[in-house]
N, C-alpha and C positions, 0 to 999 in steps of 0.2 A: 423505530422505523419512521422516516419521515414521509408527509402526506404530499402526493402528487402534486406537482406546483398547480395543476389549475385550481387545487384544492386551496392551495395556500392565497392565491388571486380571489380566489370564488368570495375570500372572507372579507377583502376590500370593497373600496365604492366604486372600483374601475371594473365596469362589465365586459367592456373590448379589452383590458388588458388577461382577464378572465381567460375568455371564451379564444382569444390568441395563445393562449400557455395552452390551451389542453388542444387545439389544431395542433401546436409545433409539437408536441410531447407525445402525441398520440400513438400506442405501440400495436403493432396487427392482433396481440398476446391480450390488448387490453378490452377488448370488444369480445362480450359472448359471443360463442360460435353461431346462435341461430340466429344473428342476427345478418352473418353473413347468408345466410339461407336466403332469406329479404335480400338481401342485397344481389343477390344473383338472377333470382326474379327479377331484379326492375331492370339491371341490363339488360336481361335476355329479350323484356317486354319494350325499353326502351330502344333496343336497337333494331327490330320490328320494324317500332314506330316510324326510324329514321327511316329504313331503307324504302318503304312505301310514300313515306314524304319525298324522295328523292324523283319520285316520277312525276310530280305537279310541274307547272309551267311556274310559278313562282319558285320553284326553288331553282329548278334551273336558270333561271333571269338573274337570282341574287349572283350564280354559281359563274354568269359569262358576265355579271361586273368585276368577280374578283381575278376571274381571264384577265379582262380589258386589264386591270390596273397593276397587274401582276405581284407574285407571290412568291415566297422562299420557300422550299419545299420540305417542311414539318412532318405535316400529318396527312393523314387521308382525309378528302372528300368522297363519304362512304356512296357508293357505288356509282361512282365518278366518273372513275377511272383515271382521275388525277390525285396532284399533293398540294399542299398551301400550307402556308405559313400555320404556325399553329394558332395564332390569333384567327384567322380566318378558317381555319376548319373550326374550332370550336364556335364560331358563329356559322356558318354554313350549317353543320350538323346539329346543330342545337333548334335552330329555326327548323328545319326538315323534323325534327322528332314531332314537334309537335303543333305542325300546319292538320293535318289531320285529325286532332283532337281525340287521339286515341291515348295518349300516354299517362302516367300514372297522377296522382292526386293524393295528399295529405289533406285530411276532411279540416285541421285547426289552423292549416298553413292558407286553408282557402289557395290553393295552387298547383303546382307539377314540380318537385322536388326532381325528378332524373332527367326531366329533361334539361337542365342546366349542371347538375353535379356530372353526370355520365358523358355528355359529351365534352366539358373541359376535362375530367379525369384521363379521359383516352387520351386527346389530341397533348394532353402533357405527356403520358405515359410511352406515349409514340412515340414523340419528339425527342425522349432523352433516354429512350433503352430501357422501359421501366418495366415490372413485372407485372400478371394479374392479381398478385397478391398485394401487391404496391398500390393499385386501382379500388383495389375494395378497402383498404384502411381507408384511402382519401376518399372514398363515396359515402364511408360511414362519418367522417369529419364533416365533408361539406351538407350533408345532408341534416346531420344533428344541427351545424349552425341554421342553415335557412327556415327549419320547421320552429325552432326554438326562439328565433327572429318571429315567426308568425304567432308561435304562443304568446311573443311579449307586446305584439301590436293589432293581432286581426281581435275580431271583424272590423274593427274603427276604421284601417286603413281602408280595407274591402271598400266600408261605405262609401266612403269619400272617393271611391273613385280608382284608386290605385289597384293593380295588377301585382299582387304579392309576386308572383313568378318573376318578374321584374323588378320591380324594387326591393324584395328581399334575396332574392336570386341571387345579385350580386354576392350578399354572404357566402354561398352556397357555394359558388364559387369560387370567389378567391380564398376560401376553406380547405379544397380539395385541389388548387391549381398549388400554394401555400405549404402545404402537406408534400406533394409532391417534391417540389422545390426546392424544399428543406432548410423554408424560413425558419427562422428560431423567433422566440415570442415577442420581443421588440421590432422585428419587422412586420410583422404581423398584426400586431398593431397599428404600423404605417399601412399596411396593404389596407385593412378593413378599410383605413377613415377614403383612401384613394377609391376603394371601390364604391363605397358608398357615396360620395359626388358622383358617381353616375348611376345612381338607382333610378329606373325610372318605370312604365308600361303604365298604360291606361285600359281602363277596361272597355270606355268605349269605341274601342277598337274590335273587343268582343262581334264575332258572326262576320268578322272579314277574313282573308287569306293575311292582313298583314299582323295579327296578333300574334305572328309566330316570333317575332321582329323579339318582342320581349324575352324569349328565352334564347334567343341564338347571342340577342347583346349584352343580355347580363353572363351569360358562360366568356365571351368574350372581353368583359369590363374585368372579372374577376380574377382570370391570367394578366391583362395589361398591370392591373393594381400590383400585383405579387412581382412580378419582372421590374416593376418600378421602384417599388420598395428593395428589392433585393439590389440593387443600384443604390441605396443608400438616401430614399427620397421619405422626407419625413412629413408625418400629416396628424389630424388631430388626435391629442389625448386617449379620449373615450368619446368616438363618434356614436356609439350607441346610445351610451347615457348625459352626452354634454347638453346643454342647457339649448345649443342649436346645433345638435346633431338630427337623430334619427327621430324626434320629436316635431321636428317639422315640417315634417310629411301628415305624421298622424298622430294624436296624441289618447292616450295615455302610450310611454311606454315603460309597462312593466318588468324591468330589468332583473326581475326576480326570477320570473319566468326561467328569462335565459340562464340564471345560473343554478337552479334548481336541481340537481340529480345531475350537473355536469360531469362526467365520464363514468358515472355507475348507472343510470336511467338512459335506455336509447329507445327512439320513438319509431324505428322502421317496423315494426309489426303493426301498425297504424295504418300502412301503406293501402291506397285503394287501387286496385287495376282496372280496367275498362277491357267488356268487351263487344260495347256498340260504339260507336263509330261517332260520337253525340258528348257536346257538354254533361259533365258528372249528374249536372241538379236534374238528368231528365231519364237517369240511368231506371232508376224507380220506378216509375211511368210507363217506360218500353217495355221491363219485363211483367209488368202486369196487362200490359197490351197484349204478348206473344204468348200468357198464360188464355187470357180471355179467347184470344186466337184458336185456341186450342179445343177448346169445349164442342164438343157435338152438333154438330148440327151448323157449326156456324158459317157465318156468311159476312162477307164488309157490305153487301147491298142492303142488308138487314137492319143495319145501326142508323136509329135515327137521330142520335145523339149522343156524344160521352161527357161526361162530368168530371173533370180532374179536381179535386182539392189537394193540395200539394204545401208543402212547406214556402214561408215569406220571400225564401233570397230565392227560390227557383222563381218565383213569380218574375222577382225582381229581374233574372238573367232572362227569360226566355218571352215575356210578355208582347219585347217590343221588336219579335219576330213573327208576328201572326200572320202577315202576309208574306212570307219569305220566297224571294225568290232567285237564289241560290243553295247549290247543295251545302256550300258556309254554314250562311243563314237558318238553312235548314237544321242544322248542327245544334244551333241556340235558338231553337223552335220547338216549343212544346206542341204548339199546334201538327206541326209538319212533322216532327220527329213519332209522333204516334201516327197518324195516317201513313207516312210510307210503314211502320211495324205491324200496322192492322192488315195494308194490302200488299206488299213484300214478304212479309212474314219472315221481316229479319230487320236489324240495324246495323246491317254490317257495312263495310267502307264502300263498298258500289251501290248502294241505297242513295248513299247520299250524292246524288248530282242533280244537276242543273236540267237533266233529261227528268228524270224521277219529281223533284220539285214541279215542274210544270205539267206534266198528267193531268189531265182535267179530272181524274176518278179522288188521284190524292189530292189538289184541291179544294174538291166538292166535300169530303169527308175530314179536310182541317176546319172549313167554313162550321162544321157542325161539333166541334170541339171546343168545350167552355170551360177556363180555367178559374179559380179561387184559392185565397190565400190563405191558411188556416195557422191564424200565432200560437195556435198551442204542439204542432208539430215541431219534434226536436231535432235538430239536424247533429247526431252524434257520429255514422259511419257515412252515412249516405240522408239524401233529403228525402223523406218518404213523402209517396204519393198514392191517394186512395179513388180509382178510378170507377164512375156508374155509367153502365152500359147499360145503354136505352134502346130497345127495337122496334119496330114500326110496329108489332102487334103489342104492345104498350108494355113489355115484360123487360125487366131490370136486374142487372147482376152489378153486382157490388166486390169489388175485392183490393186491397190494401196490400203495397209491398213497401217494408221496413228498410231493407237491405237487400239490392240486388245482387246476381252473383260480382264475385270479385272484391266484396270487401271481408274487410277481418272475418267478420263469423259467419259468412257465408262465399268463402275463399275459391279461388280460382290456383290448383295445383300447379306443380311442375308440367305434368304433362297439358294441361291446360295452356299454360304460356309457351309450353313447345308448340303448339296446333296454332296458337295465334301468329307468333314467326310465321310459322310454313307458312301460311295464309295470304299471309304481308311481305312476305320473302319472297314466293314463287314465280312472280313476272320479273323478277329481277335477276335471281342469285340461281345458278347450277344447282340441279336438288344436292348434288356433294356436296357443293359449299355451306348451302343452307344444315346438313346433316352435321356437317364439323362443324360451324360456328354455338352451334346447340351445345356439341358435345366440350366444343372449346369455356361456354360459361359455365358449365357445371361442373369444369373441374378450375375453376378461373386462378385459381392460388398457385397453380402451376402451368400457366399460358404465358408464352410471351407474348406479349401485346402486338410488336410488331406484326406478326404473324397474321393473330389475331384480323387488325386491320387489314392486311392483305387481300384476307379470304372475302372483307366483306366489301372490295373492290370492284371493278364491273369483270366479269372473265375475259375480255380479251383484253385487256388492259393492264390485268394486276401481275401477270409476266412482267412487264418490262416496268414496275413500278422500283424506282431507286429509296432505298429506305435513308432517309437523311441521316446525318451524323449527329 
């Protein structure tokens, strides 16, 4: 019996020619089944994300340039009520997943793996008649690529500055756009090195509306790359491992990584979900706030100080939001994100605004909020953070969270990710629609996609929505 070709790559020095055999190769039969379990999760949790992105004034600004400049009618711009090219819905809907900062996280990708693999998945999967079972092979492709991209380069990158979701994102992408497409492994090849000249995202972009910019343009780089190469446009060798490839971004890149356990080891049960409304490093923090919350007797008037010690990079993310004055900002604020949790007694997505930020009660109670960095915390699922609450009768409570809900071993279920839709669904989507789009991903192997998109159209619109050819 001979061994799978990416097995046979895997044994070369060519890591993009690798990691391109087992995208083009990849069979729905060849991926354990719980792996699709994950994988159904993060769309369900991923397309949440989008349609509550879809109400910001930012995304409808991106949504009336692509008006202005006009569009070939692909795919859905989810809850639109229109269609665009599929380059342009995949950037429209990629940016709207995750302007909110609600959508999922790979703790060694340092990034948002669905919010670039799921909306290029669809907006190809629309475009060309494709199934839900089509969808979740290509989520499980692009997704191995981009996390497996982060194994071979974070935190180096992270430090320096770079925005995995975007600069590695691209992978992720034209992995799952690729898959689709039905590159075979030499264009695939070309697709990587193409997608990768446009890796890009900064972090200090990080606490604005326009970080979302990185994941709509790399879902978007990753289809242009795959549609280019399948045109027969060639690019470099092994942009992964060439001498000025993907090393020039951030160095080491550990190329072993990436071919380590290539199509027998998959990484989506790693996946982290959110379910505050708050960068990941601050996930920790808020639920030991809504626990402290909780204790008897208590009061926010009562706290004359909290003590956060927290893991180095959360430091690193949220420090240089102490005065924040957006619900953004507030996002990547440790300060502000526990004062609205202590007098909200929640972090959920209407916490965080620009009304809420400016309360003189939540201000008053971030002023008295003092962070430290502690190197001996290990950032494995989530960043833990160990909060002292100080009261003005001089009594102290102390209490330490590892792992908030929503990551591996302390999971956030099906029915879980169904409550967060409804949540983030309900100002938008008919409760019908919102009930079938639930019921449509969890049986996704047999959904037609088209459909699918329809349902998650605006309702008086998606009547007259022409499904393109």
């Amino acid at each position: 019996m001979t061994s799978p070709i990416w097995k046979v790559h895997a044994l070369s020095s060519n890591t993009t020619a690798a990691l391109a055999a087992f995208v083009a190769n990849l069979r729905h039969e060849d991926v354990p089944q719980d792996q699709y379990g994950y994988a159904r999760k993060s769309v369900l949790d991923w397309l949440g994300c989008c349609v509550a992105g879809t109400r910001e004034a930012e995304v409808r600004a991106l949504g009336d340039v692509m008006a202005d400049m006009g569009s070939a009618p692909h795919a859905t711009l989810i809850a639109r009520g229109a269609m665009a090219s599929v380059l342009d819905a995949a950037l429209l809907n990629g940016a709207a997943g995750n302007l909110l900062d609600l959508d999922d996280v790979h703790p060694q990708l340092i990034g948002h793996p669905s919010s670039v693999v799921v909306p290029t998945a669809l907006a190809v999967a629309e475009w060309k008649g494709l199934s839900g079972r089509d969808v979740l092979t290509a989520y499980v492709a692009g997704y191995e690529a981009m996390v497996r991209m982060g194994l071979a380069m974070e935190p180096e990158l992270y430090d320096r500055g770079w925005h995995a979701t975007g600069a590695l994102g691209v992978f992720g992408a034209c992995a799952a756009a690729g898959h689709l497409l039905r590159l075979d492994a030499a264009q695939m090849v070309a697709a990587f090195g193409i997608a990768a000249a446009q890796a890009a995202g900064l972090r200090e972009l990080f606490g604005t509306s326009s970080k979302c910019i990185h994941h709509g343009k790399a879902a978007m780089a990753g289809i242009l790359a795959c549609l280019w190469a399948q045109r027969g446009t060639q690019s470099a060798a092994d942009v992964i491992g060439g001498r000025f490839g993907m090393r020039t971004l951030s160095e080491p890149v550990r190329t072993e990584r990436v071919l380590d356990g290539l199509g027998t080891r998959f990484h989506l049960a790693q996946t982290c979900y959110k379910r505050h409304a708050a960068c990941g490093s601050v996930h920790a923090a808020i639920d030991a706030a809504l626990a402290l919350r909780e204790r008897p007797g208590f009061s926010v008037d009562d706290i004359e100080r909290i003590d956060v010690r927290t893991h180095t990079l959360s430091v690193s993310l949220t420090a240089h939001n102490e005065q924040a004055r957006t619900g953004y900002e507030a996002k990547y604020s440790m300060h502000y994100a526990l004062a609205l949790a202590f007098i909200e007694g929640s972090a959920e997505l209407a916490v965080f605004s620009d009304v809420h930020v400016a309360d003189p009660r939540v201000r008053a109670l971030a002023a008295r909020i003092h962070m430290s960095a502690d190197p001996d915390m290990q950032y494995v699922e989530a960043m833990p953070s160990e909060l002292t609450m100080t009261l003005r009768d001089g009594s102290r409570t102390v209490l330490r969270v590892d792992t908030p809900k929503g990551r591996p071993s302390n999971p956030m279920d099906w029915s879980d990710m169904a409550a967060k839709f409804r949540q983030l669904a309900a100002p938008t989507l008919e409760p019908s629609a919102i009930e079938q789009v639930i019921e449509d991903v969890a049986r996704l192997e047999d959904v037609d996609v088209r459909a699918l998109m329809q349902r998650l159209s605006t309702a008086e619109d998606a009547a007259a929505q022409a499904v393109a050819a």
